[in-house]
C-alpha positions in Angstrom: 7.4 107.6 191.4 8.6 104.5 188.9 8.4 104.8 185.4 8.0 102.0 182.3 9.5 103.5 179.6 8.9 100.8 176.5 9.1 100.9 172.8 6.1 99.3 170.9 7.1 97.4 167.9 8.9 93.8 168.2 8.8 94.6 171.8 5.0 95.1 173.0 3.2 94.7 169.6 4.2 92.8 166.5 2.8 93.1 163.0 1.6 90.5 160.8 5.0 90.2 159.2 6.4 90.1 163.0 4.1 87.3 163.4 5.0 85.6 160.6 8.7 86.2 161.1 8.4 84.0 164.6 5.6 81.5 163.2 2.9 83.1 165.9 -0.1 84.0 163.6 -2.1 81.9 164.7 -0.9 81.9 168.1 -4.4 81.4 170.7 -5.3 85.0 172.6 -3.9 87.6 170.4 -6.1 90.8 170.0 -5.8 93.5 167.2 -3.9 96.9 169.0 -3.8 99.0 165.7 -5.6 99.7 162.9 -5.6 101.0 159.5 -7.8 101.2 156.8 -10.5 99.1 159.5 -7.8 96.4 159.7 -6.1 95.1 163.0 -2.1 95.1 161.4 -0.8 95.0 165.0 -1.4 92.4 167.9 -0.5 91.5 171.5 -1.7 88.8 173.9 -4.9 89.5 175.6 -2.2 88.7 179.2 0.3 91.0 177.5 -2.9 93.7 177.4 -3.9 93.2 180.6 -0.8 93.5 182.4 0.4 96.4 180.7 -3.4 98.3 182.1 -1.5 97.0 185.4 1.5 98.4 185.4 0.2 101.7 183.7 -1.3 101.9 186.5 0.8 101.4 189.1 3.4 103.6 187.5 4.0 106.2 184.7 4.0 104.7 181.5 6.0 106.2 178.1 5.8 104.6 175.4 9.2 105.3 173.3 8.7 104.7 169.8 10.4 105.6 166.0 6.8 105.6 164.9 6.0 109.6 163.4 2.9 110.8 165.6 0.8 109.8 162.7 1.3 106.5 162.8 1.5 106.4 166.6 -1.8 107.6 166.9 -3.3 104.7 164.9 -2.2 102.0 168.3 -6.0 102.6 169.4 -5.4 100.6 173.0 -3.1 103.7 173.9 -6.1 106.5 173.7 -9.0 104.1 174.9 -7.8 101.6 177.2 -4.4 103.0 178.4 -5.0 106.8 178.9 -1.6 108.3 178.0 0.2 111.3 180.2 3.7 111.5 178.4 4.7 109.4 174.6 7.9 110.0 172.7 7.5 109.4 169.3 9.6 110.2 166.3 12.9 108.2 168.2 12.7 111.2 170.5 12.3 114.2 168.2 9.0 114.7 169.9 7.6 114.2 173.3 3.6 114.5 173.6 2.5 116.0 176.9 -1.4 115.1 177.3 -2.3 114.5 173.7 0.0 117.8 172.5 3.8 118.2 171.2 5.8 119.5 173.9 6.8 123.0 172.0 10.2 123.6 174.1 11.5 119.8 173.8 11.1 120.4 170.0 13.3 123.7 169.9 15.8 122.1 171.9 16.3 119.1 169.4 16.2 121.6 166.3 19.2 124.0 167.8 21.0 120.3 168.0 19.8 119.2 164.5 21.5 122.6 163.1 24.7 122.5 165.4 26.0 118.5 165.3 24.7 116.9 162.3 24.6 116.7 158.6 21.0 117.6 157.0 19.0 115.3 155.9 19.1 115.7 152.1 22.9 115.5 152.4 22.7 112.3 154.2 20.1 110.5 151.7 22.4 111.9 149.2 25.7 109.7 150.6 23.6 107.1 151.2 21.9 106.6 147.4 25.8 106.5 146.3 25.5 103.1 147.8 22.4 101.8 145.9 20.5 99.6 148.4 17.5 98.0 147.1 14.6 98.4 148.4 12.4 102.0 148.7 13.1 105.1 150.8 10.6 106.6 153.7 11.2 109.9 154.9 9.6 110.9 158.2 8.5 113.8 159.6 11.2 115.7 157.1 13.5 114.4 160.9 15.2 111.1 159.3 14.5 108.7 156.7 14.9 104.5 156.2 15.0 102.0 153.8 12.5 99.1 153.5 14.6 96.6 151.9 14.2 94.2 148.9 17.2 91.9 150.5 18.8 91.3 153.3 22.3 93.3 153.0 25.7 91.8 153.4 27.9 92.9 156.9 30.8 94.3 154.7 27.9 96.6 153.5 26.1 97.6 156.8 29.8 98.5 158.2 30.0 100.7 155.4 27.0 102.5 155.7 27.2 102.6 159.5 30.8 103.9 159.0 29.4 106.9 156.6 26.6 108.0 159.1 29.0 108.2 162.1 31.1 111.2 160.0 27.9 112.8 159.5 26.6 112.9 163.3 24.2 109.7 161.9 23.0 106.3 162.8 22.0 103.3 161.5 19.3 100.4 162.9 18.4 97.6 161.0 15.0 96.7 162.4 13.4 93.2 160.5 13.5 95.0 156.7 13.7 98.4 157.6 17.3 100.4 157.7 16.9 102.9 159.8 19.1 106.1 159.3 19.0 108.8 162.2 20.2 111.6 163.4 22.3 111.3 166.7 20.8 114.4 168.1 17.1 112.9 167.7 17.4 110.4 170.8 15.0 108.1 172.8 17.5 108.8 176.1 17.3 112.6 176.5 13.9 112.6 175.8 13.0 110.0 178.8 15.8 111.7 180.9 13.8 115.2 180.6 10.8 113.5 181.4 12.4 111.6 184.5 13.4 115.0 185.7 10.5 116.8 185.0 8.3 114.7 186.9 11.0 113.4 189.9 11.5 109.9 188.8 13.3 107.4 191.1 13.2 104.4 189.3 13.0 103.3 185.5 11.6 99.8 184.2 12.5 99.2 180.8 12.0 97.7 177.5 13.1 97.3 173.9 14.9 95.5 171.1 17.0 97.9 168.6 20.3 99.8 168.8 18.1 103.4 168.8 16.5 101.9 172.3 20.0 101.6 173.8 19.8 104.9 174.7 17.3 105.1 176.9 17.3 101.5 178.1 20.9 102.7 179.6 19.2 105.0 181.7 16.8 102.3 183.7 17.4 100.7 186.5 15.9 97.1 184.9 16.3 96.8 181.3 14.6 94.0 179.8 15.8 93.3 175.9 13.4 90.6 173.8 16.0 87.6 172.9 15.4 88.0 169.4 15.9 92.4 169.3 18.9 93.6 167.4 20.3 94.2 171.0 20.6 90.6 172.3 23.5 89.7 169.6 25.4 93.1 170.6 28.0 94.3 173.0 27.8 97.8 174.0 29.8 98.9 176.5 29.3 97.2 179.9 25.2 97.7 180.3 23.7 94.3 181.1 20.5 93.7 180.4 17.6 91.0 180.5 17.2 88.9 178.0 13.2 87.1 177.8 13.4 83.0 177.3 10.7 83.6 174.9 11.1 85.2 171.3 8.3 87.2 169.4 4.8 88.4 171.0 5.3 85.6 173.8 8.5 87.6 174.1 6.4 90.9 175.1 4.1 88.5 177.1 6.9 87.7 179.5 8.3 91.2 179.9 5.1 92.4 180.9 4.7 89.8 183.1 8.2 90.0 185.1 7.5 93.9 185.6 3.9 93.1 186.7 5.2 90.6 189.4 8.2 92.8 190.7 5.4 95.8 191.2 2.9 93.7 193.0 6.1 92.6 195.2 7.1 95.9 195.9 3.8 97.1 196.6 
């Protein structure tokens, strides 16, 4: 069996901001994928929409995402027209097995939590020493990040990453959000235990930030979008793809590549 492990945001689905960011709002053929408050505030291509039914079909699709369940929940295309077996949400803190948390993933990244890493009040506590700008989110009581008034300087970002290493932490910066997590909470481990759970042989993949390295180092084809926090690092010797296009048409063309190599293996 093949599996498409992908994160969702400025990978598959882009916000308005994201939109904005790349000069694509009013880009023909994009459709609304989330809601809130009866508002779409996520798109993809109607293409990018259609191949993804494809391939979640043709294999077993996981979505991999630092969105809480909460928030997950709100992508309305995953529930109505992209049924769901497995989804790991909360960066890998969770893994939701037909619709329900899987209880003994859960207890496995708590007994980590306690063993390898500083809490989480004693790592917002470092990290307010530093006074960022910008306003604090705390998720799921699991990690927190930063939604920044202003970009921040390198000097400072080594820093702060520098800090969060000596407390078993890391850092992402993803468009204005600073993410801080805990290294037991990770997108890898929680695709590897589904890979072995359900006999896996091969792994498409897909995403754009540092906390995706993880798991994209597990798949066979890792595709990064040239414009992710990934495509202007080095890490190690993983090689990955790297889309010609930037922003949702960046998506587009992922989905599109995987779609074509399953139709050619088929």
């Amino acid at each position: 069996m093949r599996m498409f492990a992908s994160d969702l945001d400025r990978t598959l689905i882009y916000s308005e901001r994201a939109l904005a960011d790349f000069k694509q709002t009013k880009m023909n053929h994009l459709i609304g994928v989330e809601k809130k408050a009866n508002q779409n505030i996520a798109f993809m291509t109607k293409k990018s929409l259609a191949d993804l039914r494809y391939i979640a079909e043709n294999t077993l699709f996981v979505p991999v995402t630092t969105r809480t369940l909460e928030q997950f929940k709100r992508i309305f295309i995953l529930s109505i027209d992209i049924p769901l077996t497995y989804a790991i949400t909360s960066n890998g803190a969770n893994i939701i097995y037909k619709g329900n948390p899987h209880k003994e993933w859960r207890s496995l990244v708590d007994e980590r939590l306690k063993a390898e890493c500083a809490s989480l009040e004693e790592m917002i506590k470092h990290v307010e020493s530093n006074n960022l700008k910008g306003t604090i989110k705390i998720a799921e009581s699991l990690f927190f990040y930063y939604i920044l008034e202003e970009s921040i300087h390198q000097d400072t970002k080594d820093l702060i990453k520098s800090l969060a290493n000596q407390a078993g932490w890391r850092i992402s910066l993803q468009g204005r959000k600073l993410y801080f997590m805990p290294k037991p909470i990770c997108k890898g481990e929680a695709v590897k235990f589904i890979k072995e759970r359900e006999g896996i042989t091969s792994i498409y993949g897909a995403g754009d930030s540092l906390l995706d390295h993880d798991f994209l180092k597990t798949c066979d084809f890792p595709f990064v979008p040239s414009h992710g926090e990934l495509a202007s690092e080095t890490i190690g010797d993983i090689r990955y793809t790297l889309t010609q296009e930037r922003g949702v048409a960046a998506g587009e063309e992922i989905l599109s590549t995987i779609k074509f190599a399953l139709a050619k293996s088929s």
